[in-house]
Structure formats: C-alpha cells, structure tokens
N, CA, C, O and CB atoms as a CASP TS submission, in Angstrom:
PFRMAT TS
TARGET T0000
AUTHOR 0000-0000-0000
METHOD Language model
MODEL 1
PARENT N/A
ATOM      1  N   UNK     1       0.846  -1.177   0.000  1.00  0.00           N
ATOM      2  CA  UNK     1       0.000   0.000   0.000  1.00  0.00           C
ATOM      3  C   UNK     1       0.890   1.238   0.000  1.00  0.00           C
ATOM      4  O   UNK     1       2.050   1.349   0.397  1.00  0.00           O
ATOM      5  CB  UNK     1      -0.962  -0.001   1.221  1.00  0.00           C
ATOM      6  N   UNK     2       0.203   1.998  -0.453  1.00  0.00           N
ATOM      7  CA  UNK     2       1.636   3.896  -1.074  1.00  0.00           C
ATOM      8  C   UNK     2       1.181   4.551   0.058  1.00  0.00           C
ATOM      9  O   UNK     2      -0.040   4.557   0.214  1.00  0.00           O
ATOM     10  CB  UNK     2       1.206   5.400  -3.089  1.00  0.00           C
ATOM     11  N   UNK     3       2.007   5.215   1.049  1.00  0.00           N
ATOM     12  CA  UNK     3       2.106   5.806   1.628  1.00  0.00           C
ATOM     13  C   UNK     3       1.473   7.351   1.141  1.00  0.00           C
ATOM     14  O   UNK     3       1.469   7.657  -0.051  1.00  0.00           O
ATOM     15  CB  UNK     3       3.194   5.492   1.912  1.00  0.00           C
ATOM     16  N   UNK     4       0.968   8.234   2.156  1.00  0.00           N
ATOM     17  CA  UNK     4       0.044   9.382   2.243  1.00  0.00           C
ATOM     18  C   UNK     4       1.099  10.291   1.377  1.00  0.00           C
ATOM     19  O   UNK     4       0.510  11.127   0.691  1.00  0.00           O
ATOM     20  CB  UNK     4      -0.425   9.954   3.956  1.00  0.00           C
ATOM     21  N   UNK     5       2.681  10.318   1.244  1.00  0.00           N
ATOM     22  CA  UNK     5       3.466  11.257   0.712  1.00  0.00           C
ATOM     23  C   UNK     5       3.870  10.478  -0.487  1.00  0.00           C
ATOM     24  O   UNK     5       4.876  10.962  -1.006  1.00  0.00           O
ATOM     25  CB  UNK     5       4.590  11.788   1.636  1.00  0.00           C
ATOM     26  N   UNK     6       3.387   9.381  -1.117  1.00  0.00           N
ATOM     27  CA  UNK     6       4.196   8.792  -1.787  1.00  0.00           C
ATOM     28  C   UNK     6       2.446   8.853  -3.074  1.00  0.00           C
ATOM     29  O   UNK     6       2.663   8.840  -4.285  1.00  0.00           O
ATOM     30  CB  UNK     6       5.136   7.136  -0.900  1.00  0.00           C
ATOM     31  N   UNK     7       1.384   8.893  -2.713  1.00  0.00           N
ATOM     32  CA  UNK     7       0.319   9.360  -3.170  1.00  0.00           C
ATOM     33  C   UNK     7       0.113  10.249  -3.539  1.00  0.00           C
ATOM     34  O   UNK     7      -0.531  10.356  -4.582  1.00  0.00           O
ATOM     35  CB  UNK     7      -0.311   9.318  -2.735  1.00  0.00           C
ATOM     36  N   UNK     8       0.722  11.684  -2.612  1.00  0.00           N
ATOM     37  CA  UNK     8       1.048  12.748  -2.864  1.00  0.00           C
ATOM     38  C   UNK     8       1.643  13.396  -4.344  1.00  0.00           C
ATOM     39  O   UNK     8       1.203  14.188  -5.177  1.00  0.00           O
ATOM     40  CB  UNK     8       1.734  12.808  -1.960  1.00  0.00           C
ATOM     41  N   UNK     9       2.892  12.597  -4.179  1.00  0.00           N
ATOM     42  CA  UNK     9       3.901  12.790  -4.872  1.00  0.00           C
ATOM     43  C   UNK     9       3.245  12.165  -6.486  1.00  0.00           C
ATOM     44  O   UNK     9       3.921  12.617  -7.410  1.00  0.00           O
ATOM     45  CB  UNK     9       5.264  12.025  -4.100  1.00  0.00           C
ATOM     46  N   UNK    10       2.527  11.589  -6.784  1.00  0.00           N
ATOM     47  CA  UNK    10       2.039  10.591  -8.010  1.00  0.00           C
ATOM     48  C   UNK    10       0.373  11.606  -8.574  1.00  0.00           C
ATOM     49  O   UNK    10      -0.160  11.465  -9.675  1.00  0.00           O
ATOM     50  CB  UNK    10       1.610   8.445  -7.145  1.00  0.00           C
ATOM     51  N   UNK    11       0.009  12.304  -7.754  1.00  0.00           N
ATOM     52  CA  UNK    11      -1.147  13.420  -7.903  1.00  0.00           C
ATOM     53  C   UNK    11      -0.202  14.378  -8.462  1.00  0.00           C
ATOM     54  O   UNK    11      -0.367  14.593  -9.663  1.00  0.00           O
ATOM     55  CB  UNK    11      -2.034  13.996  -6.426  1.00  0.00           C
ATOM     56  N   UNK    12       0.842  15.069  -7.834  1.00  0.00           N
ATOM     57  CA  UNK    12       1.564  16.190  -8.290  1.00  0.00           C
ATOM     58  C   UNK    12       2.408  15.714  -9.629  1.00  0.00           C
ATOM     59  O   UNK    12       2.472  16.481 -10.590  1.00  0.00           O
ATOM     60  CB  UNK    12       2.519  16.745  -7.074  1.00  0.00           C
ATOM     61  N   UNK    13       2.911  14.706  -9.652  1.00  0.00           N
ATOM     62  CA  UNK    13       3.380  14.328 -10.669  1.00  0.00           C
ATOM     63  C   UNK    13       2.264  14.343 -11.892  1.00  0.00           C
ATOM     64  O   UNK    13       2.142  15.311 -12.643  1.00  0.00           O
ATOM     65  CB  UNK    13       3.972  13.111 -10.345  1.00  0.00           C
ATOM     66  N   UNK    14       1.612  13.361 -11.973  1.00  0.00           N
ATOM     67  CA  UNK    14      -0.092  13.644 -12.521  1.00  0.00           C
ATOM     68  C   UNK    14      -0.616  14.519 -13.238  1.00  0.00           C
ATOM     69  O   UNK    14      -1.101  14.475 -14.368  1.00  0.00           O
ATOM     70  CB  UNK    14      -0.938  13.876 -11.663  1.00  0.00           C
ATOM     71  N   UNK    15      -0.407  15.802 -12.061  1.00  0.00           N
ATOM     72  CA  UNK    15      -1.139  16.828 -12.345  1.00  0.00           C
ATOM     73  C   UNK    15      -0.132  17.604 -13.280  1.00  0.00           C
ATOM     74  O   UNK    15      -0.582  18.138 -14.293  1.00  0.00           O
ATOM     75  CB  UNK    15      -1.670  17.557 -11.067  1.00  0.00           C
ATOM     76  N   UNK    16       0.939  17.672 -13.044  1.00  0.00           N
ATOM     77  CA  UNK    16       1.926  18.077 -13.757  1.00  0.00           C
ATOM     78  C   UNK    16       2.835  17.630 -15.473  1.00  0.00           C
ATOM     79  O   UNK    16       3.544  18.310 -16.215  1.00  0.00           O
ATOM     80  CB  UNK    16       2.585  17.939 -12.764  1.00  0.00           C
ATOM     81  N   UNK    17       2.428  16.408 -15.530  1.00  0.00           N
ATOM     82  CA  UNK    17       2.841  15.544 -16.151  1.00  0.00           C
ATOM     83  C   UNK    17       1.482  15.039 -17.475  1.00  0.00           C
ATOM     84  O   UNK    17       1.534  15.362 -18.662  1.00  0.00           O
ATOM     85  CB  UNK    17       3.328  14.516 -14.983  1.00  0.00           C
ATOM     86  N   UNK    18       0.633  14.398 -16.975  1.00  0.00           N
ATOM     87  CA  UNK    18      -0.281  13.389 -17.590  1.00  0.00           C
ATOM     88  C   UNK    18      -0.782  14.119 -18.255  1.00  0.00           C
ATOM     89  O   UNK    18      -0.726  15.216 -17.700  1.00  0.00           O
ATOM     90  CB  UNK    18      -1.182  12.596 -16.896  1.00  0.00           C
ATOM     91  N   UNK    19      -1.577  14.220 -19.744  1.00  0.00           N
ATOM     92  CA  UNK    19      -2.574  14.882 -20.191  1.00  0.00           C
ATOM     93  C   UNK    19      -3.829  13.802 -20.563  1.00  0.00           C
ATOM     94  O   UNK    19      -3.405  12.777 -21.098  1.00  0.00           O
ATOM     95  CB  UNK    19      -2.037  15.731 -21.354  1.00  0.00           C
ATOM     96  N   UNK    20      -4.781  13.833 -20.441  1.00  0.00           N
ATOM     97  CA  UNK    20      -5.989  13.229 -20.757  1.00  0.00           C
ATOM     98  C   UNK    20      -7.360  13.952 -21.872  1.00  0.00           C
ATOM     99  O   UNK    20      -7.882  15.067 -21.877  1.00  0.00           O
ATOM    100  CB  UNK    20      -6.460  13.027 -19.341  1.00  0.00           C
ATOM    101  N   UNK    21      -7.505  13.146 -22.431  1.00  0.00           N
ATOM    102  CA  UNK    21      -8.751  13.066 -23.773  1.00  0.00           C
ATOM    103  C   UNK    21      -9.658  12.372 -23.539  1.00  0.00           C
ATOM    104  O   UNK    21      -9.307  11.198 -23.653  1.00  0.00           O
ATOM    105  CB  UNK    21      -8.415  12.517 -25.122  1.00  0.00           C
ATOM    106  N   UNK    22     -10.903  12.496 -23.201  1.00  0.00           N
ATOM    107  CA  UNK    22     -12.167  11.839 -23.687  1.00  0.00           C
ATOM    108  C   UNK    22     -12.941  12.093 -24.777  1.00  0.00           C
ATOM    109  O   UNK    22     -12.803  13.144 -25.402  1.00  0.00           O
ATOM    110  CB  UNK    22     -12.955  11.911 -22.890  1.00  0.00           C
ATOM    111  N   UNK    23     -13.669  11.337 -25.057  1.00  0.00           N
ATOM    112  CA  UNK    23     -14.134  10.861 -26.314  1.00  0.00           C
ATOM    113  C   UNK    23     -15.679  10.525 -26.237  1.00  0.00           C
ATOM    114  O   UNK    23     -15.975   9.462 -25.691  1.00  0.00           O
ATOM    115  CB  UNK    23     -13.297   9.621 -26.731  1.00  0.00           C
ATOM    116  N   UNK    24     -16.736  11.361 -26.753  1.00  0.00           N
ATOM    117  CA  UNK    24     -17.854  11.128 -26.661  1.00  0.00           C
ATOM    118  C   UNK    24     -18.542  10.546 -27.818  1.00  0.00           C
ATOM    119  O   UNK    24     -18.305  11.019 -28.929  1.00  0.00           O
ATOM    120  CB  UNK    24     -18.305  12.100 -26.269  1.00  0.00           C
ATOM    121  N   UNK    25     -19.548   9.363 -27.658  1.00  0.00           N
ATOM    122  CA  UNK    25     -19.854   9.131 -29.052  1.00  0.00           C
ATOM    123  C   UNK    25     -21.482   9.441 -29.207  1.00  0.00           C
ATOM    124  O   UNK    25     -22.357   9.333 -28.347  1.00  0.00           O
ATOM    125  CB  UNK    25     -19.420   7.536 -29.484  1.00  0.00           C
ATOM    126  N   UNK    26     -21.573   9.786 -30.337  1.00  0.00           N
ATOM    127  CA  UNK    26     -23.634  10.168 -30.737  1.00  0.00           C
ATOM    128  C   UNK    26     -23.829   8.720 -30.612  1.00  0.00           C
ATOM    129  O   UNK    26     -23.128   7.830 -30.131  1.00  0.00           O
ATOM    130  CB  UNK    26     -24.391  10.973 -32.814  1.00  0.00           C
ATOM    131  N   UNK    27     -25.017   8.734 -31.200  1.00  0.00           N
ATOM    132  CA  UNK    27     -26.162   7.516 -31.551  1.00  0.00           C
ATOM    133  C   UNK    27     -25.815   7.037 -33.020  1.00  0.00           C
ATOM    134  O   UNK    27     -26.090   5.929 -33.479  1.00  0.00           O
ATOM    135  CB  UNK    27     -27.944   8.133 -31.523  1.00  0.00           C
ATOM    136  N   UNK    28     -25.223   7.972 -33.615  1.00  0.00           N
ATOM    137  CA  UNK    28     -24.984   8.068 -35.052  1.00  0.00           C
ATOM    138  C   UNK    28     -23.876   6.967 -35.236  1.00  0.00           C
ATOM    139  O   UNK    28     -23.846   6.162 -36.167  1.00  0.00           O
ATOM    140  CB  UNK    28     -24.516   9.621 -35.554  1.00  0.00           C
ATOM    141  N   UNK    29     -22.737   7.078 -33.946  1.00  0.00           N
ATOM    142  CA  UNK    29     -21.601   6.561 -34.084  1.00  0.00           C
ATOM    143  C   UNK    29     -21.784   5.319 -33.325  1.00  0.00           C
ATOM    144  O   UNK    29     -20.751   4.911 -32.794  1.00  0.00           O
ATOM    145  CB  UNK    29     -20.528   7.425 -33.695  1.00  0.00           C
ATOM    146  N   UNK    30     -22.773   4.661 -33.154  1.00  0.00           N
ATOM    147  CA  UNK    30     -23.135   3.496 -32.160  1.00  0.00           C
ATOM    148  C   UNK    30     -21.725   2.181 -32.171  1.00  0.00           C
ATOM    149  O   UNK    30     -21.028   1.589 -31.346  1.00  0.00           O
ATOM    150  CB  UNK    30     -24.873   2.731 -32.825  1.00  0.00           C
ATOM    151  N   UNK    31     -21.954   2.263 -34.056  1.00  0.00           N
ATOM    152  CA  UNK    31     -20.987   1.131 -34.259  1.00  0.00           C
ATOM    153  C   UNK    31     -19.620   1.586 -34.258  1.00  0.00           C
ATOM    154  O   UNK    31     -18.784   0.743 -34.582  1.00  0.00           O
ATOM    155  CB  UNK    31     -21.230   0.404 -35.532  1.00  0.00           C
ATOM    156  N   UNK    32     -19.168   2.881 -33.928  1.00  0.00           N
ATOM    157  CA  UNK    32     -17.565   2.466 -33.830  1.00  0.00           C
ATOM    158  C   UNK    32     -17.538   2.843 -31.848  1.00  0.00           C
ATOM    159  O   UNK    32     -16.480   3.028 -31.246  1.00  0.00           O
ATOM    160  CB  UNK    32     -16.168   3.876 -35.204  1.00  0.00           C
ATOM    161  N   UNK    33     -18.348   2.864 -31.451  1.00  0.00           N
ATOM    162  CA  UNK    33     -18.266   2.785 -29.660  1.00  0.00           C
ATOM    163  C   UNK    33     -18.428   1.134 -29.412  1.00  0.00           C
ATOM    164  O   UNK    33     -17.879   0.632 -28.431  1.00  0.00           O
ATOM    165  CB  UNK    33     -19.845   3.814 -28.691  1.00  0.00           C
ATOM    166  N   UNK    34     -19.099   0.423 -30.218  1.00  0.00           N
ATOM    167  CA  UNK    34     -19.161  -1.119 -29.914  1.00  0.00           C
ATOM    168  C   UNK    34     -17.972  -1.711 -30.376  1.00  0.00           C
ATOM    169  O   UNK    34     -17.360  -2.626 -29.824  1.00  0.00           O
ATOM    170  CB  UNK    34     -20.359  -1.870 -30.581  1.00  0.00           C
ATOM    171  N   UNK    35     -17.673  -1.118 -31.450  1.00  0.00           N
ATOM    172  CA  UNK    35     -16.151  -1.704 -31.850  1.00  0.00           C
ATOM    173  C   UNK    35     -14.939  -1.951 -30.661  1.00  0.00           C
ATOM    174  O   UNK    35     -14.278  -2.887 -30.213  1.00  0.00           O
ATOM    175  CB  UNK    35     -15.479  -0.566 -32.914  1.00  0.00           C
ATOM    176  N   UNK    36     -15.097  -0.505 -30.461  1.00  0.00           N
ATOM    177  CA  UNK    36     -14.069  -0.311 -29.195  1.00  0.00           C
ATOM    178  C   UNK    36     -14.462  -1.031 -28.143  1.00  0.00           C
ATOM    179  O   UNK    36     -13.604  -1.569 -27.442  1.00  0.00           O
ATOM    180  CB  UNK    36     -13.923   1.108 -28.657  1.00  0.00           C
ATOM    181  N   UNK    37     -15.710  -1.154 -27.876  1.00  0.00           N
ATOM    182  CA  UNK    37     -15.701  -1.799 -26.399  1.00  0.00           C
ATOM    183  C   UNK    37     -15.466  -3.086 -26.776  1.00  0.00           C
ATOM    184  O   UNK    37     -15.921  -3.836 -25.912  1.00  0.00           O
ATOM    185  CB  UNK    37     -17.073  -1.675 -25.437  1.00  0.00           C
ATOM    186  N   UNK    38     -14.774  -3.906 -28.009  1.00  0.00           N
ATOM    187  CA  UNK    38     -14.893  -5.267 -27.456  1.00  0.00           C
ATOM    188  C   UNK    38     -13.295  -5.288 -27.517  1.00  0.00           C
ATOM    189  O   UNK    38     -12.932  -6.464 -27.528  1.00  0.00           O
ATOM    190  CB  UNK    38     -15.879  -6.541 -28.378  1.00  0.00           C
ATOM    191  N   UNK    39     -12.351  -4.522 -27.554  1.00  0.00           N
ATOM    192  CA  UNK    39     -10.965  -4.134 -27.717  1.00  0.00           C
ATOM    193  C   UNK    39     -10.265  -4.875 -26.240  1.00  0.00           C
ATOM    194  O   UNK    39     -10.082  -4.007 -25.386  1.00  0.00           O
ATOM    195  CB  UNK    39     -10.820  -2.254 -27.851  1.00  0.00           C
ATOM    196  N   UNK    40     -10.088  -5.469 -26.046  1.00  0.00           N
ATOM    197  CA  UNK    40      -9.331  -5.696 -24.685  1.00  0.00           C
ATOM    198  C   UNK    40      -8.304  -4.576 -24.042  1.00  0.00           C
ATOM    199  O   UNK    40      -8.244  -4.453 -22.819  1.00  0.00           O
ATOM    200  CB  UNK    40      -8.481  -6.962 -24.889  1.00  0.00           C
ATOM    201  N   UNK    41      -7.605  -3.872 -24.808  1.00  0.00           N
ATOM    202  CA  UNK    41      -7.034  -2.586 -24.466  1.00  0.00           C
ATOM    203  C   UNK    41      -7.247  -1.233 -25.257  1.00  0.00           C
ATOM    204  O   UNK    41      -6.544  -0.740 -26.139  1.00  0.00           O
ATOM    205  CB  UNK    41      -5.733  -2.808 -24.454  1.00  0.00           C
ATOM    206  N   UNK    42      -8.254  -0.840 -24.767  1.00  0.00           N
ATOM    207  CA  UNK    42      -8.459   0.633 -25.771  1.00  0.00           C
ATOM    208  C   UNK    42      -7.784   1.790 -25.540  1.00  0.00           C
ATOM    209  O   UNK    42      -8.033   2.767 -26.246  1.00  0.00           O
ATOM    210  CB  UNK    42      -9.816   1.212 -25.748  1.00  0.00           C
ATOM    211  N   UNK    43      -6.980   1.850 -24.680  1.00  0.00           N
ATOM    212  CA  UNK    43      -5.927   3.306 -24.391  1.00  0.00           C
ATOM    213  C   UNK    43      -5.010   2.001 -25.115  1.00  0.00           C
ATOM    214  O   UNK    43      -6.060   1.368 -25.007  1.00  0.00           O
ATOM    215  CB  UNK    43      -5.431   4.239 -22.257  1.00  0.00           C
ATOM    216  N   UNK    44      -4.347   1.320 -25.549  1.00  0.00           N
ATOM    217  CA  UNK    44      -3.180   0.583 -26.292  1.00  0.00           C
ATOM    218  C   UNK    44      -3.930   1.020 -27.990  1.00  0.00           C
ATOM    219  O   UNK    44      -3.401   1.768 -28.812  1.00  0.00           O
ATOM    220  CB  UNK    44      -3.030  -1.552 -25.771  1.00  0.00           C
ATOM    221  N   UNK    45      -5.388   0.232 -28.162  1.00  0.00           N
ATOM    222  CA  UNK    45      -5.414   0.121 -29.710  1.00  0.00           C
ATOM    223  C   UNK    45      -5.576   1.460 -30.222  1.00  0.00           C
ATOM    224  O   UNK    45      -5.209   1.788 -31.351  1.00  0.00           O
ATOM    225  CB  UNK    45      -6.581  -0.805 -30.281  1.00  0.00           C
ATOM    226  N   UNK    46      -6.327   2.514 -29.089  1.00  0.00           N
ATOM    227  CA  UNK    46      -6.380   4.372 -29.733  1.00  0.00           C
ATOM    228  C   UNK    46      -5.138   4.684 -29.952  1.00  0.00           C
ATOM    229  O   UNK    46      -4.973   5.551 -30.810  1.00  0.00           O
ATOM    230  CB  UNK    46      -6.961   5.731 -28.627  1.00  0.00           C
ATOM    231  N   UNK    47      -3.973   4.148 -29.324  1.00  0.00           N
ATOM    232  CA  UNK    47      -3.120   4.664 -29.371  1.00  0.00           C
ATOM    233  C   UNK    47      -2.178   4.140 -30.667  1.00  0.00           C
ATOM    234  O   UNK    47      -1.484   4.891 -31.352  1.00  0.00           O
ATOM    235  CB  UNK    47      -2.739   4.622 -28.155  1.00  0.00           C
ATOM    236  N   UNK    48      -2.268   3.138 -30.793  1.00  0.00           N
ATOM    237  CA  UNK    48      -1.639   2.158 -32.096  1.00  0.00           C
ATOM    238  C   UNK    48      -2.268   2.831 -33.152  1.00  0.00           C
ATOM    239  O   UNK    48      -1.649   3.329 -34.092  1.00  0.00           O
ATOM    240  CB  UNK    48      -2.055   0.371 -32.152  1.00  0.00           C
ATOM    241  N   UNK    49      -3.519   2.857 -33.015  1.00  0.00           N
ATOM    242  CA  UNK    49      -4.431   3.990 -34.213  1.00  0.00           C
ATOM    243  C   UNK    49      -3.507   4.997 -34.791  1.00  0.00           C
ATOM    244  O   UNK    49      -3.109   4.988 -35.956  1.00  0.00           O
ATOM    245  CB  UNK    49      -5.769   5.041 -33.437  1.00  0.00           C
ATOM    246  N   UNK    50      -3.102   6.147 -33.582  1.00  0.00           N
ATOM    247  CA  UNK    50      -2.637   7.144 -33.856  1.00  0.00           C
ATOM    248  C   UNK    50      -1.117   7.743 -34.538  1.00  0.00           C
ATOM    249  O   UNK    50      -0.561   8.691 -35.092  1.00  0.00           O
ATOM    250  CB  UNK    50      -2.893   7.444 -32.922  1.00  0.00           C
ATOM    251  N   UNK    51      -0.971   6.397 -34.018  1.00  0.00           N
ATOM    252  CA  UNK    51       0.669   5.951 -33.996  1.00  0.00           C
ATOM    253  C   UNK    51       0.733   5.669 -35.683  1.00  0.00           C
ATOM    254  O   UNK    51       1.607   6.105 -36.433  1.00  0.00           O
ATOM    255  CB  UNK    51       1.123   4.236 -32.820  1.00  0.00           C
ATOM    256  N   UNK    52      -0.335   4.892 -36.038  1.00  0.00           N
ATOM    257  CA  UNK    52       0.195   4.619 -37.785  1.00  0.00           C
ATOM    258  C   UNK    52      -0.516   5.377 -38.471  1.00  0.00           C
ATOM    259  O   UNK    52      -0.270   5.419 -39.677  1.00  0.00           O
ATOM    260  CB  UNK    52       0.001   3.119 -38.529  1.00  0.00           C
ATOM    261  N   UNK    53      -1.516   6.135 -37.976  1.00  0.00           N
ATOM    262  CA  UNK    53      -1.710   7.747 -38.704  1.00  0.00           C
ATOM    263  C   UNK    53      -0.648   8.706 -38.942  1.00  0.00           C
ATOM    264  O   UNK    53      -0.380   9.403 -39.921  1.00  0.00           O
ATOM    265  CB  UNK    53      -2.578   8.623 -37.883  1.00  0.00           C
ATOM    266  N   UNK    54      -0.055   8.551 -37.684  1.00  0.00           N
ATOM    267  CA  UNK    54       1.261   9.538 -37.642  1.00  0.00           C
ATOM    268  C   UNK    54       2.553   9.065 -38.827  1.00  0.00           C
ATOM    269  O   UNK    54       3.264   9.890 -39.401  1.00  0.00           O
ATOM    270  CB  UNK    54       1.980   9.414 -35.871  1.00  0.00           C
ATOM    271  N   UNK    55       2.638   7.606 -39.009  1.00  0.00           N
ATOM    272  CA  UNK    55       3.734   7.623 -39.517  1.00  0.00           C
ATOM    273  C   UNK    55       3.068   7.163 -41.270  1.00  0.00           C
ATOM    274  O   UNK    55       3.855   6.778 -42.134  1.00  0.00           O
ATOM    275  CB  UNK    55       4.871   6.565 -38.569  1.00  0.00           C
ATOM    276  N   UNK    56       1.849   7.265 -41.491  1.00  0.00           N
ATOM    277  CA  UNK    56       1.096   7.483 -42.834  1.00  0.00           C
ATOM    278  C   UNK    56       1.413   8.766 -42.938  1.00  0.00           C
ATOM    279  O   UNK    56       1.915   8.946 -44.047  1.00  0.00           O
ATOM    280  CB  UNK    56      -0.494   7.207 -42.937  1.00  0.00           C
ATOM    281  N   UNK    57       1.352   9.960 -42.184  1.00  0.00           N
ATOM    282  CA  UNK    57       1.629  11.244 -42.262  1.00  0.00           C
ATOM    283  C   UNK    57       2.986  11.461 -43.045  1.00  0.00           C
ATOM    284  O   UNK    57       3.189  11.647 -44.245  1.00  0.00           O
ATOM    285  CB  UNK    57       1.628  11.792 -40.902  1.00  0.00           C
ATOM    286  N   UNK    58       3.616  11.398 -42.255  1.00  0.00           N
ATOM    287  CA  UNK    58       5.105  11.176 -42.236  1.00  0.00           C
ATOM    288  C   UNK    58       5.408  10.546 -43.446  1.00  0.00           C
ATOM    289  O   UNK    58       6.403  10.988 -44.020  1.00  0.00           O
ATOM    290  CB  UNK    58       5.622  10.336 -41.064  1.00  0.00           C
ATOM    291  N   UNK    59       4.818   9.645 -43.971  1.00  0.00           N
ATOM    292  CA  UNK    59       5.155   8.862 -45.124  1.00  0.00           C
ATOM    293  C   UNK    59       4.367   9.547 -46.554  1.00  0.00           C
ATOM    294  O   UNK    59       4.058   8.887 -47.547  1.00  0.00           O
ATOM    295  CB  UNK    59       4.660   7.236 -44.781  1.00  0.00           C
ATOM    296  N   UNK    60       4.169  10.836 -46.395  1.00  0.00           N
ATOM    297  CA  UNK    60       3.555  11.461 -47.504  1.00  0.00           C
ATOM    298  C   UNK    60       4.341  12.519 -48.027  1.00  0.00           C
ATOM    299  O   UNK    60       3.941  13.163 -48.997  1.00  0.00           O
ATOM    300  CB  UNK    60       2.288  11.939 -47.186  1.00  0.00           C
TER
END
C-alpha cells in the first residue's frame, strides 16, 4: 500500500505531467463505440491507431 506522501507525490506528478482526452460518441456513431468496447485494451489500440496515422503522415 503507497504511503500518504508517496500518493502525494504521483497526484503532483499527474497533475503536472499526464494529459488526458475523452471521447464522446452520438447515436450516429453506435458502431464504432461497440467496436471499441470489445478491444481488450483501448488506451493501447487508440493509441496504435494514432501511432500509424502519424507515420502514414510522415510517409507522404
């Protein structure tokens, strides 16, 4: 178990450090929110997503 300063320290880090995105989907988009939910890691496959967008980019 993390100690009260060692909790501390992982909030400030956190807060300092981490950035976060959510993602809302319509009714419209039903089928790519079901897609994702059957993903076993969806912060891994959004991110693999982005990752070979980026280097399709890159490759233009």
């Amino acid at each position: 178990m993390a100690t009260e300063a060692q909790l501390r320290a992982n909030a400030k880090y956190a807060k300092a450090n981490v950035k976060r995105v959510g993602v809302s989907f319509y009714p419209s988009e039903r089928d790519i929110y079901e897609w994702l939910q059957t993903q076993p890691n969806k912060q891994g496959y959004v991110k693999a997503l982005i990752r070979a967008d980026m280097e399709r980019a890159r490759g233009e």
